[in-house]
PASEBA-1860 file (N, C-alpha, C; in nm, 3 decimals):
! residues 156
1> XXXXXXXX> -0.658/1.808/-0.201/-0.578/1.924/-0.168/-0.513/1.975/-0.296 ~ -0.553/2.050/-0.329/-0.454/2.174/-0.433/-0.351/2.178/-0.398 ~ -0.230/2.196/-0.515/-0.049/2.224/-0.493/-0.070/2.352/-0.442 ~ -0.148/2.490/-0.467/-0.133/2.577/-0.429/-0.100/2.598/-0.259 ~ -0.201/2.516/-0.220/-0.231/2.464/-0.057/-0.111/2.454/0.029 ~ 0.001/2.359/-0.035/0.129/2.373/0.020/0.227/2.402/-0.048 ~ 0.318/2.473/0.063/0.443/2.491/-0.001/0.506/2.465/-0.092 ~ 0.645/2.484/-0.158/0.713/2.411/-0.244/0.774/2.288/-0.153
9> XXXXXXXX> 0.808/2.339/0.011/0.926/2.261/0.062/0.800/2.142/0.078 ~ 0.712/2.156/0.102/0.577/2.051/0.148/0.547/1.983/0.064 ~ 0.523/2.006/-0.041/0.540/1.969/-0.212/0.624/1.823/-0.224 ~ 0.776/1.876/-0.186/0.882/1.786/-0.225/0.901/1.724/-0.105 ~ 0.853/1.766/0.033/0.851/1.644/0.132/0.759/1.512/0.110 ~ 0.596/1.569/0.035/0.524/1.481/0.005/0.556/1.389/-0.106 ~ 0.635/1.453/-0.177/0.635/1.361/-0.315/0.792/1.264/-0.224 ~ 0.839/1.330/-0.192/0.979/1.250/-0.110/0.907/1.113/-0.023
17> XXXXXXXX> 0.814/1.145/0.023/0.736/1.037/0.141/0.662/0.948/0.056 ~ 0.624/0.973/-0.099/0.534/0.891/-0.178/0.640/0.776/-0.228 ~ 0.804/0.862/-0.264/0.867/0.808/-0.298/0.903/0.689/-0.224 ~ 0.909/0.707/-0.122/0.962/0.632/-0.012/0.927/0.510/0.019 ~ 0.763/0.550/0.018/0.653/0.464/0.053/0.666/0.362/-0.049 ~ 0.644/0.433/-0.210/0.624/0.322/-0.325/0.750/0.229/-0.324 ~ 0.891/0.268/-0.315/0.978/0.142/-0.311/1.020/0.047/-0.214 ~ 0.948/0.101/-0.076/0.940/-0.003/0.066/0.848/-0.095/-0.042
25> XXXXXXXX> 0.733/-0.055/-0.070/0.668/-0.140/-0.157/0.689/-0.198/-0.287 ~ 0.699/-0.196/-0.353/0.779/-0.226/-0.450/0.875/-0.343/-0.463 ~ 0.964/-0.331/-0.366/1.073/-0.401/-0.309/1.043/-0.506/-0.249 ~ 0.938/-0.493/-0.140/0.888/-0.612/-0.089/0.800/-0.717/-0.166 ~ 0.761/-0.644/-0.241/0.637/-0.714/-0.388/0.761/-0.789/-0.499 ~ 0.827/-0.713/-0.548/0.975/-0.796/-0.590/1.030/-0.905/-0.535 ~ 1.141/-0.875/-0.450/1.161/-0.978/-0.380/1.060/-1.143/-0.364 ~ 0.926/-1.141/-0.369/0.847/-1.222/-0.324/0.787/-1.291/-0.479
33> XXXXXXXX> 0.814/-1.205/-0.598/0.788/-1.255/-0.724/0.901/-1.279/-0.767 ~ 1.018/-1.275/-0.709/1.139/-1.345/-0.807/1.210/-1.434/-0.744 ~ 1.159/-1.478/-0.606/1.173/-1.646/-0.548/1.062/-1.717/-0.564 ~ 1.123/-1.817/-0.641/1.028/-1.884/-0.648/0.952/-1.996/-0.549 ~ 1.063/-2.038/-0.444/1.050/-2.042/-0.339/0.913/-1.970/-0.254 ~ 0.950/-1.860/-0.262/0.840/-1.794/-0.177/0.694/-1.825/-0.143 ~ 0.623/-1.821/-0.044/0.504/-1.874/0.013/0.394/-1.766/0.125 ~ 0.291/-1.739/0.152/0.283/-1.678/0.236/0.202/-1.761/0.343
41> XXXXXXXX> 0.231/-1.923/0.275/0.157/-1.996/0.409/0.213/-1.991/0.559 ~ 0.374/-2.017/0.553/0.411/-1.970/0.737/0.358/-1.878/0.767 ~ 0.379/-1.754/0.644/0.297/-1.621/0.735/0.134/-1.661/0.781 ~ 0.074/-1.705/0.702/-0.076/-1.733/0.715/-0.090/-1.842/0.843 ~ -0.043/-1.907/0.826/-0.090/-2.046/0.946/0.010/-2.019/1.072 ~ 0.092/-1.874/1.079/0.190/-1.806/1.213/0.050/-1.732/1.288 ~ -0.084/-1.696/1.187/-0.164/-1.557/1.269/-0.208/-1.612/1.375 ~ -0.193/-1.467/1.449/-0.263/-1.493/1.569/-0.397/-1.412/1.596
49> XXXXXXXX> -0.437/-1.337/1.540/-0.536/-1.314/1.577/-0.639/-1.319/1.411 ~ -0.775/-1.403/1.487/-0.847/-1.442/1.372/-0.795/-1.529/1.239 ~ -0.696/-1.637/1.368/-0.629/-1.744/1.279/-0.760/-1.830/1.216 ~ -0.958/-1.849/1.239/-0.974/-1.926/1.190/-0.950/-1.872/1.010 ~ -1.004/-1.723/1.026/-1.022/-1.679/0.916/-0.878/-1.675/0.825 ~ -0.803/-1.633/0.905/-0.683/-1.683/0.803/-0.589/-1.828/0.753 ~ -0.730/-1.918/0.800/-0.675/-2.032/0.791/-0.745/-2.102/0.616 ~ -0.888/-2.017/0.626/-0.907/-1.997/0.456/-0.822/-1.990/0.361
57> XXXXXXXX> -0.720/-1.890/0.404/-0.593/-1.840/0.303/-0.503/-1.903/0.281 ~ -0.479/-2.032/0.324/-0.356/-2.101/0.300/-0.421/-2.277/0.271 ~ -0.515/-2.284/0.285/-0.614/-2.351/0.221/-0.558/-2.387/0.041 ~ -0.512/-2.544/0.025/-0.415/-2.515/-0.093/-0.528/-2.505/-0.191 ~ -0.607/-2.513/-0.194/-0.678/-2.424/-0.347/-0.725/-2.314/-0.308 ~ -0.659/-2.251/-0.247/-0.673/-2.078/-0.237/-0.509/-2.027/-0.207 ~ -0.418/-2.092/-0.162/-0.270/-2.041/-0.131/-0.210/-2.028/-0.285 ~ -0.199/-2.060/-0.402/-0.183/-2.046/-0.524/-0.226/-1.891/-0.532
65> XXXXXXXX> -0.329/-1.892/-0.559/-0.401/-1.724/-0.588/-0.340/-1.627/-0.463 ~ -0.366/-1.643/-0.314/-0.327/-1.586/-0.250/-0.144/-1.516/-0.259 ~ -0.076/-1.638/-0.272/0.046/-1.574/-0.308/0.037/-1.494/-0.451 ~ -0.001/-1.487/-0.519/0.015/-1.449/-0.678/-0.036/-1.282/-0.636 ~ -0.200/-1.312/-0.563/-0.218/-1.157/-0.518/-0.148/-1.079/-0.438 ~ -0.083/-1.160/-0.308/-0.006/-1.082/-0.216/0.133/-0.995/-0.321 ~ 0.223/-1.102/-0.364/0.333/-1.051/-0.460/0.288/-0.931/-0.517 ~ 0.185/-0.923/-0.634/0.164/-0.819/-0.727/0.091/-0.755/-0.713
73> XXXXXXXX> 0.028/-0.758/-0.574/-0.046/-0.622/-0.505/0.008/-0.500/-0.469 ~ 0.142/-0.577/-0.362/0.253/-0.508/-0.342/0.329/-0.403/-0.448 ~ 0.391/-0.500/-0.544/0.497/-0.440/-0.649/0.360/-0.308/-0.764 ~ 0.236/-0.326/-0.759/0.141/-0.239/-0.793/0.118/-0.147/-0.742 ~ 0.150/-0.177/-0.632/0.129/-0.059/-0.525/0.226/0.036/-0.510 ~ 0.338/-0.030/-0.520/0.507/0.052/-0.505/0.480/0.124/-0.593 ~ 0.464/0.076/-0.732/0.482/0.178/-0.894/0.386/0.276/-0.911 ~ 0.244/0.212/-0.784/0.169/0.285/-0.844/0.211/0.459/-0.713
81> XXXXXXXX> 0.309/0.429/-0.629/0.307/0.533/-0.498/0.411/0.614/-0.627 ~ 0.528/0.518/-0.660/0.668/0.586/-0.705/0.598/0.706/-0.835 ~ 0.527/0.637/-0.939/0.480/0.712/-1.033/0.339/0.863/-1.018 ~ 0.292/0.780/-0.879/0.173/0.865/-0.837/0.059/0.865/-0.953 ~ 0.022/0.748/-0.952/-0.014/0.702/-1.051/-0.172/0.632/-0.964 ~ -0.279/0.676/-0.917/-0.386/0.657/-0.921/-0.347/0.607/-0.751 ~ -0.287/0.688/-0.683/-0.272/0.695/-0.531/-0.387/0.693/-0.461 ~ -0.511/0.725/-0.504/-0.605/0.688/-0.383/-0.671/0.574/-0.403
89> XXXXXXXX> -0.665/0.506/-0.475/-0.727/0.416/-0.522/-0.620/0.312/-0.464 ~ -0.510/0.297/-0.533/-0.448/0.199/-0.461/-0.416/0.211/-0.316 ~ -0.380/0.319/-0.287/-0.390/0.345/-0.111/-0.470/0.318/-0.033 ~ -0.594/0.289/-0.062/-0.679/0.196/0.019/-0.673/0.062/0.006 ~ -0.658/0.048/-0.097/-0.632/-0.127/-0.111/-0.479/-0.172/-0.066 ~ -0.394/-0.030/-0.042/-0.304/-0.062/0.100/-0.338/-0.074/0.213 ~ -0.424/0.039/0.241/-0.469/0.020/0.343/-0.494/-0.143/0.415 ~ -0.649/-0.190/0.327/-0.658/-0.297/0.352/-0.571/-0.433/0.364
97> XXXXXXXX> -0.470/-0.417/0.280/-0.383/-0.497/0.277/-0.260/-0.484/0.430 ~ -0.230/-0.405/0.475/-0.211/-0.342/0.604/-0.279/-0.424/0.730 ~ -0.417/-0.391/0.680/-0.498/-0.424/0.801/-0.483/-0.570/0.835 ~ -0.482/-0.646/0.689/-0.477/-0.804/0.676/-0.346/-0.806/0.752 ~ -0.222/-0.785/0.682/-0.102/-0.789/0.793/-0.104/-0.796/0.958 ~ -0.149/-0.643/0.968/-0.166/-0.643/1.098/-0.205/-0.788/1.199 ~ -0.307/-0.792/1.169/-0.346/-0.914/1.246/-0.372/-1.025/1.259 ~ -0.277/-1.047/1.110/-0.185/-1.221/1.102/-0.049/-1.199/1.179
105> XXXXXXXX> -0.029/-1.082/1.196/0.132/-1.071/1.273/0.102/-1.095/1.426 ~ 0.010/-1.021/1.478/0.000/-1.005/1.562/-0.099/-1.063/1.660 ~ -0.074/-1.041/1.794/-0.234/-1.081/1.917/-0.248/-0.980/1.947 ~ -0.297/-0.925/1.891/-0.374/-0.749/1.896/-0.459/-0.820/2.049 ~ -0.447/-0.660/2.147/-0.389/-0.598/2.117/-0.185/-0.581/2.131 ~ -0.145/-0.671/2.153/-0.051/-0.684/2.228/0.089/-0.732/2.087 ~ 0.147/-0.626/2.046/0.197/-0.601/1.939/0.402/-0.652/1.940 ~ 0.431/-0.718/1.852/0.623/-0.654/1.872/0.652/-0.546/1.935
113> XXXXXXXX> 0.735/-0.508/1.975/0.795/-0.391/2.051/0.622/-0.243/2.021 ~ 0.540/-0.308/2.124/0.450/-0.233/2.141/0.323/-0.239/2.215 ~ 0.248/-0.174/2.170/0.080/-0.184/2.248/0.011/-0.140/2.156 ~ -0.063/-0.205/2.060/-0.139/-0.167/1.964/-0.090/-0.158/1.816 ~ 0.049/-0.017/1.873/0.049/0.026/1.714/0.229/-0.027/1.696 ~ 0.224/-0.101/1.572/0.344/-0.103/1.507/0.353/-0.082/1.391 ~ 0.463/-0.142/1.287/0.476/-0.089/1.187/0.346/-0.053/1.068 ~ 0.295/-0.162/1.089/0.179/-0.211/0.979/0.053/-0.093/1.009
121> XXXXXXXX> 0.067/-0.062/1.159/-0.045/0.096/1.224/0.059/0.216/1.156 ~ 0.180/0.249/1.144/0.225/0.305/1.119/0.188/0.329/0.955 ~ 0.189/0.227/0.858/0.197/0.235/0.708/0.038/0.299/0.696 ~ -0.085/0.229/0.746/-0.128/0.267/0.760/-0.185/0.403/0.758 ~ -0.140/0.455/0.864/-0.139/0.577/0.889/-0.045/0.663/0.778 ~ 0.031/0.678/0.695/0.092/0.704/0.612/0.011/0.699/0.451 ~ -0.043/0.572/0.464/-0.113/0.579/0.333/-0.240/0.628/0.356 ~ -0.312/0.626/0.439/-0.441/0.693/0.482/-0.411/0.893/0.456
129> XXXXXXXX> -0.285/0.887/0.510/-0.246/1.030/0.474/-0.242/1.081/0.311 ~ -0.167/1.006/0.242/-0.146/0.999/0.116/-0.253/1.046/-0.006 ~ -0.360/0.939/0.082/-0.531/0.895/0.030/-0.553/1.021/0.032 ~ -0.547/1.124/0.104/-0.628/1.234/0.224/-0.618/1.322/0.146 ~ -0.459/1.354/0.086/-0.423/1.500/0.074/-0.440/1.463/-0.102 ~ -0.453/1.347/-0.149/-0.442/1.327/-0.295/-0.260/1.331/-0.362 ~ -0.216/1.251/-0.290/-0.039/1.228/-0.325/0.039/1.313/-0.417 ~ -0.081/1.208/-0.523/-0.040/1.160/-0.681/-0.024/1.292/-0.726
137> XXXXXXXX> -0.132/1.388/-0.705/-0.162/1.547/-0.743/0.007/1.631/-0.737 ~ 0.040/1.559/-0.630/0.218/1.665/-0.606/0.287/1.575/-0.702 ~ 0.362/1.608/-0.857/0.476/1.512/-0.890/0.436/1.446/-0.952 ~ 0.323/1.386/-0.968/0.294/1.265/-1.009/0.236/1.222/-1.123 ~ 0.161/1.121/-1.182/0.077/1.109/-1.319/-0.040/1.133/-1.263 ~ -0.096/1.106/-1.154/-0.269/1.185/-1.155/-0.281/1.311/-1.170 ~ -0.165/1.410/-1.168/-0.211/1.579/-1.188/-0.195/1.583/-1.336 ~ -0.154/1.491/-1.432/-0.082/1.513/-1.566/-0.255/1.462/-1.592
145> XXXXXXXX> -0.297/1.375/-1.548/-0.435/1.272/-1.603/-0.531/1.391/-1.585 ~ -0.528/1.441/-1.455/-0.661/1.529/-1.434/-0.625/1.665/-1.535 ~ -0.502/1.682/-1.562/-0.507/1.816/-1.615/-0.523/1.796/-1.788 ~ -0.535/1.662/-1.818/-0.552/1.636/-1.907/-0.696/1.586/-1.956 ~ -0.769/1.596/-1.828/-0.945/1.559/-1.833/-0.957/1.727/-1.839 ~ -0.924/1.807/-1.780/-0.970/1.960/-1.746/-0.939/2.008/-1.937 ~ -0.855/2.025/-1.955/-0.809/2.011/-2.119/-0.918/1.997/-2.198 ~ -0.962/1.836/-2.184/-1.056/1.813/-2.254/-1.208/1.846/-2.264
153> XXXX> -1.223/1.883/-2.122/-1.363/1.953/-2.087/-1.412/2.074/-2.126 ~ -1.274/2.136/-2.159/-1.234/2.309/-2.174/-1.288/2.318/-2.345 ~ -1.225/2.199/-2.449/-1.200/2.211/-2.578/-1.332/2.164/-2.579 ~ -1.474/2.120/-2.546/-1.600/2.131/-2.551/-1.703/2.210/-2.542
END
């Protein structure tokens, strides 16, 4: 999607919602790299749906790596929403990371305060949006990157 496409007020709602998005993330990716404490085996060996497969993940020569990726997937993801900094790319690998959530939390279909969709359908749906319209393009460092590939294509 072109800035032309939307508004100014649409503009600064989107970049407001990227904002938003990257330090929910961010924050949670923090938090989880500066205890050292921290683990994501309860979370892993709590799933309920397609607990064998998430029983791989906490598997102690794979729970080492697993926490290291969960932490700095996250806090990559935040900087990369806050800066708008290569948003579709990492927005799917929210995505996916989402999906993994989803249904270690849950007995899909039968959700926390729900039927199907909760928070993790919600982010989802948010970063799938993000992906869609090209975020990064409103505000961000991917319109500075692309306008700086267009630049270079021009001076050839």
């Amino acid at each position: 999607m072109k800035n032309s496409e939307l508004s100014k007020g649409a503009q600064i709602w989107l970049f407001m919602l990227r904002l938003g998005m990257g330090w929910l993330f961010l924050y949670a990716g923090l938090i989880k790299v500066l205890d050292p404490l921290w683990s994501a085996e309860g979370f892993l060996k709590g799933a309920k749906t397609f607990s064998g497969f998430y029983a791989w993940f906490f598997d102690p020569n794979m729970l080492w790596a697993v926490n290291i990726i969960n932490e700095w997937a996250l806090v990559l993801l935040g900087a990369s929403l806050i800066l708008g900094f290569f948003v579709r790319p990492s927005g799917i690998f929210g995505i996916v990371l989402m999906f993994l959530y989803y249904f270690a939390s849950s007995a899909v279909p039968s959700v926390p305060n729900g039927f199907i969709v909760d928070e993790h359908i919600i982010l989802i749906l948010l970063l799938a949006f993000l992906v869609a319209v090209d975020a990064g393009s409103f505000l961000g460092l991917d319109r500075f990157l692309r306008n700086q590939e267009k630049a270079k294509v021009e001076n050839y």
